[in-house]
Each structure stands twice: as C-alpha cells, then as structure tokens.
C-alpha positions in Angstrom: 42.0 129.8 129.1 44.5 128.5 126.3 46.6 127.9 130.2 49.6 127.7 132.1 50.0 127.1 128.9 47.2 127.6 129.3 45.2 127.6 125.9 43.7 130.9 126.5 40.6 127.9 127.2 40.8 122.6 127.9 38.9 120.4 130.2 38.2 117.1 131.9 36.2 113.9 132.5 34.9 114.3 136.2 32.2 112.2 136.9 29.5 114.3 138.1 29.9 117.4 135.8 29.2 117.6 132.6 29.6 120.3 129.6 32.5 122.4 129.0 32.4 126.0 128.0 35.4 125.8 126.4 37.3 129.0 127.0 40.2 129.4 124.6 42.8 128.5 128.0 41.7 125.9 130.4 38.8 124.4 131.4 37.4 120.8 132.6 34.1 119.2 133.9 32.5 116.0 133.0 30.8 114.2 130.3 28.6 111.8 132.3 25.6 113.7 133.5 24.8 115.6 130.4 24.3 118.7 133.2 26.2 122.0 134.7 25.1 122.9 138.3 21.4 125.1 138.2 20.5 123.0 135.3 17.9 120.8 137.6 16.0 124.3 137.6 15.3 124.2 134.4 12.8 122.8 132.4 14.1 121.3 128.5 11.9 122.6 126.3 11.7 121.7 123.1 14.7 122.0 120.5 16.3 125.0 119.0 16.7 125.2 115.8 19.8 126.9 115.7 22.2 124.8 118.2 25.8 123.7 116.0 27.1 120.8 116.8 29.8 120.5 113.9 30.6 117.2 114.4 28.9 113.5 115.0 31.0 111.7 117.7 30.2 108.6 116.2 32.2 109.9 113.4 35.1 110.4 115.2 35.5 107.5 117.0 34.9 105.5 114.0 37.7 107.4 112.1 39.8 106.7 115.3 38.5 103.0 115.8 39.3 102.6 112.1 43.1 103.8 112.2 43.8 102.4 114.7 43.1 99.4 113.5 45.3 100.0 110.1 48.3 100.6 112.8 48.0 104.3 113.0 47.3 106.9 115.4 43.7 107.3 116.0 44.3 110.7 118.3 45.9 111.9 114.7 42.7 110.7 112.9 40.8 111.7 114.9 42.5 115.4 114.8 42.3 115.8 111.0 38.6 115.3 111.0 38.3 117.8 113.7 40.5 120.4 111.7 38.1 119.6 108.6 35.0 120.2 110.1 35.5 124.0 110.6 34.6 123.6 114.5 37.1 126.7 115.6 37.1 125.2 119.1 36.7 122.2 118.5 39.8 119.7 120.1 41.6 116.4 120.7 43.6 115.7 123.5 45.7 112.2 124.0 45.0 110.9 127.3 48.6 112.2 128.8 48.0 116.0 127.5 44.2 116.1 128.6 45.2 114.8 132.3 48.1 117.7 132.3 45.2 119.9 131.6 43.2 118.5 134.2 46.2 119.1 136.6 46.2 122.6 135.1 43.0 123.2 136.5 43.8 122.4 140.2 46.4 125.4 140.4 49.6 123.3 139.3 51.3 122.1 136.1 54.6 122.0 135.0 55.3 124.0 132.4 57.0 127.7 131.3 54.3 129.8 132.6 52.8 130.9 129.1 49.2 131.5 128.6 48.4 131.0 124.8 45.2 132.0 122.4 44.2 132.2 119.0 43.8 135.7 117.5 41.6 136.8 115.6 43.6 136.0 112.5 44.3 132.7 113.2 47.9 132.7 114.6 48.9 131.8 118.0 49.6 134.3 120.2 50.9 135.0 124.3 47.9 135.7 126.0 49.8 136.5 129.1 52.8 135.0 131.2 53.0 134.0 135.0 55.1 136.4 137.1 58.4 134.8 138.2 58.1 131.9 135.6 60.3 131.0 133.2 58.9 132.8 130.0 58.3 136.1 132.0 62.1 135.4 133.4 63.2 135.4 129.5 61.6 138.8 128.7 58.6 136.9 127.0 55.2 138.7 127.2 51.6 139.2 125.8 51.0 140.0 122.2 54.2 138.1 121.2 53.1 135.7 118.5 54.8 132.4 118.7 56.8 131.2 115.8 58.3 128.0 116.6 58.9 125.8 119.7 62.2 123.9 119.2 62.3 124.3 115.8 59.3 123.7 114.7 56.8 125.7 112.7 53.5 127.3 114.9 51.7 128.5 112.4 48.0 127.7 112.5 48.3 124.5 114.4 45.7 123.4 116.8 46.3 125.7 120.2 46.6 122.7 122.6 49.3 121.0 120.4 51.5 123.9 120.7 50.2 123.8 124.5 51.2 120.2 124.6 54.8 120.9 123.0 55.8 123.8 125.9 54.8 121.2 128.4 56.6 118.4 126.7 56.1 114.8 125.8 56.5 112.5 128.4 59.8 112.0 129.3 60.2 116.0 128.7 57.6 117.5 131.1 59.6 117.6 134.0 61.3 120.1 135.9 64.6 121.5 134.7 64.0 119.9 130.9 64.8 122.9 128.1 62.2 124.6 125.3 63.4 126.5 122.8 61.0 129.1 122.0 60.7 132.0 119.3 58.4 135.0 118.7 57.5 137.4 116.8 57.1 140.7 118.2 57.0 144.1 116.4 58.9 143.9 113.3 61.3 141.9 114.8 61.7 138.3 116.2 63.0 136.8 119.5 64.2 133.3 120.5 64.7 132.3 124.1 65.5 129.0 125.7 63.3 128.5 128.8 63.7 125.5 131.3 60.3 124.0 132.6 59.6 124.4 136.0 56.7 123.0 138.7 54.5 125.6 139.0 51.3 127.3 140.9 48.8 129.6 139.8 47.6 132.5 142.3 44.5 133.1 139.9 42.7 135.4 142.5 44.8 138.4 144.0 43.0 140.8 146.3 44.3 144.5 147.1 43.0 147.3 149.0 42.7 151.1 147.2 42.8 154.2 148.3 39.6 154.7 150.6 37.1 151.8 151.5 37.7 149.9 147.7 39.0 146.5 147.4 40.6 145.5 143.7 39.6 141.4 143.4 41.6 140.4 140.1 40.5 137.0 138.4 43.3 135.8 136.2 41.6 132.2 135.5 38.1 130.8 136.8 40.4 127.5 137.7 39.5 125.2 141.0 38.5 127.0 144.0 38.7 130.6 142.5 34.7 131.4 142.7 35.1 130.8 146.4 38.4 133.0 146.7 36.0 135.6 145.0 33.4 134.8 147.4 35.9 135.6 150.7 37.4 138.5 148.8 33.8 140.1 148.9 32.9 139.1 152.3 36.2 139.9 153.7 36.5 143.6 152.1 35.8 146.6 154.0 32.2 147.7 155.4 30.9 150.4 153.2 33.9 150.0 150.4 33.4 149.5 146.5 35.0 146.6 144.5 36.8 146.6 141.7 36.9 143.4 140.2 39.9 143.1 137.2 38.9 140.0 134.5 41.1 141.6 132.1 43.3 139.0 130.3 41.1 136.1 131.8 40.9 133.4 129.3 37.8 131.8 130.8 38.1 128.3 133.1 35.6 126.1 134.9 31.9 127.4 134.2 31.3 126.5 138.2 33.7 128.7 139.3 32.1 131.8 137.4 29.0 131.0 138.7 30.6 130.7 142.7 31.8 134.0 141.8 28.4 135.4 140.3 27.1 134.1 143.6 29.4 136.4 145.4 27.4 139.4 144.0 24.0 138.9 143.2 21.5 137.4 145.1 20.5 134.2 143.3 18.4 134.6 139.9 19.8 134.1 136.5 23.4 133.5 135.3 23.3 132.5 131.9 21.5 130.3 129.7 23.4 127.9 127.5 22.1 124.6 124.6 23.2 121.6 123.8 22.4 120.1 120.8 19.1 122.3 121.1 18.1 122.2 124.5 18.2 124.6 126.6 19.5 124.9 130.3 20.4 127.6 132.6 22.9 128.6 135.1 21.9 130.1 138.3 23.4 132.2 141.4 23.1 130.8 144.6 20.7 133.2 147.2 22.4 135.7 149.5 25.1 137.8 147.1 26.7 140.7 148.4 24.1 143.4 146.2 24.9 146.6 148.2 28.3 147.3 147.5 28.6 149.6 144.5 30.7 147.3 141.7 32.5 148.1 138.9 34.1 145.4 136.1 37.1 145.6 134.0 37.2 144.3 130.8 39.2 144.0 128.0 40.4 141.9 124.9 41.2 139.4 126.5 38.5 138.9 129.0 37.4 135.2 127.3 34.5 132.9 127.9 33.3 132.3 131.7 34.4 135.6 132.2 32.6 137.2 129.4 29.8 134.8 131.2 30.6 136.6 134.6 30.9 139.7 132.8 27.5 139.5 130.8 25.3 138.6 134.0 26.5 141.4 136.0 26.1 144.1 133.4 22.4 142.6 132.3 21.7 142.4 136.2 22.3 146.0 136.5 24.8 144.7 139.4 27.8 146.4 137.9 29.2 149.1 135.5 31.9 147.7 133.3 34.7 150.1 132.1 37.8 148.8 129.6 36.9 147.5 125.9 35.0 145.0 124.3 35.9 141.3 125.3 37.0 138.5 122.7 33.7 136.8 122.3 34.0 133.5 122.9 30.6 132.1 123.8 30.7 128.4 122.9 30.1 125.0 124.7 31.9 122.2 124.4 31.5 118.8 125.3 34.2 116.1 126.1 33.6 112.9 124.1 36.0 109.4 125.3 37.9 108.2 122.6 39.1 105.2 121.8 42.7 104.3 123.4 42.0 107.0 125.8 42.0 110.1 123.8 39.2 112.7 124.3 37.6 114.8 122.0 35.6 118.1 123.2 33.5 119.3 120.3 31.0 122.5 119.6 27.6 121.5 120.3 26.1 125.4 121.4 26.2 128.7 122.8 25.5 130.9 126.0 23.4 133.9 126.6 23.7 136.8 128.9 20.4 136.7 130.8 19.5 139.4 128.7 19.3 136.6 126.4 22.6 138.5 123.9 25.1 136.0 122.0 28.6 136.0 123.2 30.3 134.0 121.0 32.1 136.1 117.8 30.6 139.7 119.4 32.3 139.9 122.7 30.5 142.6 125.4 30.9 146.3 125.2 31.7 148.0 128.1 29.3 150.6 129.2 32.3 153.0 129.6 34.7 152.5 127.2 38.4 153.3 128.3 41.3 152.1 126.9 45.5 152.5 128.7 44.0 154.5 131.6 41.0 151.8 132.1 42.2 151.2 135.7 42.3 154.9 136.7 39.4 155.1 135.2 37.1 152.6 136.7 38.6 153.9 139.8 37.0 157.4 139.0 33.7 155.6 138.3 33.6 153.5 141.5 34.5 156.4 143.9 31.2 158.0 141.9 29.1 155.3 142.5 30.4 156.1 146.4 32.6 153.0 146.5 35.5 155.1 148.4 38.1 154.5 145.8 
C-alpha cells in the first residue's frame, strides 16, 4: 500500500509483531519478536543461501549516529545510504511520518486521499484515490504520474517522501491546510490545489449480485479488514458464490491477509517467507468457509499481501482467479529503531505461495486472463462454478 497516501505499501513498531512485508502502500507490525503469527509452527531450519538482506543495520545507525553528531540530520544520512544500496524497498521514515503511517493503518489519516506507487519504470505514480476525498474531488485519478507537490520536483524520489509531503510537515498536516499538486497524464499535464482533510478508509465493501453471489472488495489489508472479510463470508447468502475484488490493493498488514485467508480455507498453509535465511511460515486458522465456489480478481495493481492472499488461494485450489497478472511485489521488510527516533525498514527476504513460487518481480498469472470486462467476466466464471451470479 504506498497509502492514503498511502505508498502503494509502510509500517510500525508494535511490540508483539514483528516483520513487515512491505507492500509498496502501507503496512506496520513490530520489530521486537523477530516473528509473524503461525511462525511458532514452524521449525528454523537451517539457512538459505539465497535470503538478501541489502543492508547491515549497524551500518545505518552508525552513519546516522555519526551525522548526527557533526550537527546534521541522521534520518538524511541515513536515507542516502539506503538509496545507495539498491534495496528498491528499502525506507527511512522520521519518527513523525512513520507514526502518521501507523495511524494510516488504523483506518484514519489526514491527508488528500491519494494512494501512491512506484511503476515499473521508476516514477511515482497514483495508484488509486479515495472516493469523496480531496484528490478524487479535483478530478485526480490512477495512472496520473505525479510531477511535483508544491513546486517541487517528484522524480525518482523515495515514495514515502512524496507520501510525507501530501500529508505535510508538522504544522501542515492538518485539516483545511493547501497542497499544490501536478500530474502528468496522457500527453498533457494537470495541476490542482487540494486542501487536506481528516479522513477514513472503508477498505472492505460488500455487495450482493444478481442471484445468490456476494462481491467482498479489499482495497487495503489495513487493521481489522481480515475480520470484515471473515463476516462478509459468513454473512453472505446460503448456497451463493463470492467474488472477492483485490484489484488495485497495494498490500497492508501481513495479519490481516492471513484473517482473511482464514475466512476461506480451512487452516493449512499460507505462505512461507525468510529472514536473513530462515525460514518461517504463515498459517490459516481451522474452520474456513471451503464450500462456497470462489472466484479472485486480480490485476496490476493487486500488490504484496494481496498477491500473498492471492497466491494461497490459487495454489490451494480454493479459487479461480480471473483479471491480469499482479505487480510482484514479494519482499519482507523489517523495521530497524534509529537513532533520534527515526526507523528504518530494510529488505532482508522473500515470500512463497505454498506452491513454494516467488512473488517478488513476477507477479501471479491469473488462470483466466481478462482484461476491461474482468468483472463481467469472473461473474460468467462464478455462475459456472454454480455460485448464482
């Protein structure tokens, strides 16, 4: 999720969680127990060879520790060796912008109700905007690329800065305060001035179809949504199909997905994810709705926990998934403490499907591949699989 301004993809310290999958928009958990719920069913085996972790944390809080001391910023010290290292989701957050993320997470921020990500050629890009906020209010929407935010340049900088700058600094993320922001869309270009605004996310919406279906669409795994998932499923009607939409989902909390994979299989594997070369898994909780016939839609912007979601249902044979191929963003992150308060969330693995397939720079094919009529499409597929739709 970067998020709500969101960076479709950030995180926080909680004590009791621990790793990140950072999913380019929001996410958060903790860096204290070195552990993501499921992982005390797993045994560590030994290391893998392969596991990235692109930067020593040691480093980085020297190279902070030792501006710092010279009277400069450490969080900007700390930033340059970040942007060095080549670690693409790799991030540095001062302690104001990472608790704004953390308060992203919960379902409110204040902000213009922009979702932001990195394309695949490096520039920053609207992921999607919140309905009734203050960028869909200006005519702003997905695929715009963002040029500049009150006159300054976008370019290639680091996702949750430009996050940071639509929120505002601290006297200028508050309710009412202007943004000037301008994109690039098409051939031409477009420059609005939106006014920040307190806002809340609805990132699970439930309707019914024609016939027995229920549509479930996941915008953001943020707090609480696995278990809006969960009631969606056990609330929709006897005998009906689901359609559940995680097109445009830029990831979120790695818990949530999980809540949600719960909703639908009945326990078993998740996904499997190292750090620093161990391994540990992710698990469904017993009892999943498995009867239901289930179709997924996907599409380029379906990121991280819900390619996670996305991957365990398809290798599960729970679902068929119609749509394109998502973004492929499959790597973990974990928050590292700073000092002066800043935290730094670096690479240090990847996921699997259960199927034991990479996520991270291939995405998930769809097993029917559909592309502006997706949703009339999965639709047809569900009322096949007798869904009712």
């Amino acid at each position: 999720m970067s998020g709500p301004e969101f960076v479709s993809p950030p995180r926080s310290l909680r004590r009791g969680a621990a790793l990140t999958l950072v999913f380019v928009s929001v996410l958060a958990t903790a860096a204290v127990t070195n552990s993501l719920p499921g992982d005390e069913q797993t045994p560590r085996p030994a290391r893998t060879r392969n596991a990235s972790t692109t930067i020593d944390s040691r480093k980085l809080a020297r190279a902070a520790s030792e501006a710092a001391a010279d009277g400069k910023s450490g969080t900007q010290a700390a930033e340059g060796v970040v942007s060095r290292s080549g670690d693409r989701w790799g991030a540095v957050y001062d302690r104001t912008d990472y608790q704004k993320f953390v308060d992203s997470l919960d379902g409110e921020y204040t902000g213009v109700g922009l979702w932001a990500r990195r394309g695949r050629d490096g520039r920053i890009e609207v992921a999607r905007v919140q309905p009734g906020g203050p960028a869909a209010r200006a005519g702003l929407r997905a695929g715009d690329l963002l040029r500049t935010i009150d006159g300054r340049q976008v370019g290639t900088r680091p996702v949750t800065d430009v996050i940071a700058q639509l929120r505002g600094g601290e006297s200028a993320s508050v309710p009412g305060t202007p943004v000037i922001v301008g994109v690039r869309r098409g051939t031409g270009t477009v420059t609005r001035t939106l006014h920040r605004a307190r806002l809340t996310t609805e990132p699970v919406t439930v309707a019914r179809l024609p016939g027995r279906a229920t549509l479930i669409k996941v915008t953001a795994f943020t707090k609480g949504s696995g278990a809006r998932v969960d009631r969606a499923v056990a609330s929709a009607p006897a005998g009906g199909g689901i359609l559940l939409d995680l097109r445009g989902n830029s990831g979120g909390l790695v818990a949530e997905a999980t809540t949600a994979a719960s909703a639908l299989l009945d326990g078993g594997l998740v996904a499997t994810y190292d750090v620093h070369g161990d391994q540990h898994a992710l698990y469904a909780r017993p009892g999943g709705d498995t009867g239901r016939p289930l179709v997924v839609l996907i599409d380029g912007g379906t990121m991280s926990a819900a390619e996670l979601l996305t991957g365990a249902l398809q290798d599960r044979g729970r679902a068929v998934t119609v749509g394109t191929r998502t973004f492929g963003k499959g790597s973990v992150q974990m928050p590292s403490a700073l000092p002066g308060g800043a935290v730094a969330e670096l690479t240090v693995g990847h996921y699997r499907t259960p199927a034991g397939r990479s996520v991270d720079g291939q995405g998930i094919s769809p097993d029917v591949t559909a592309g502006d009529r997706a949703e009339s499409r999965a639709e047809t597929v569900l009322s096949g699989l007798g869904g009712g739709a």
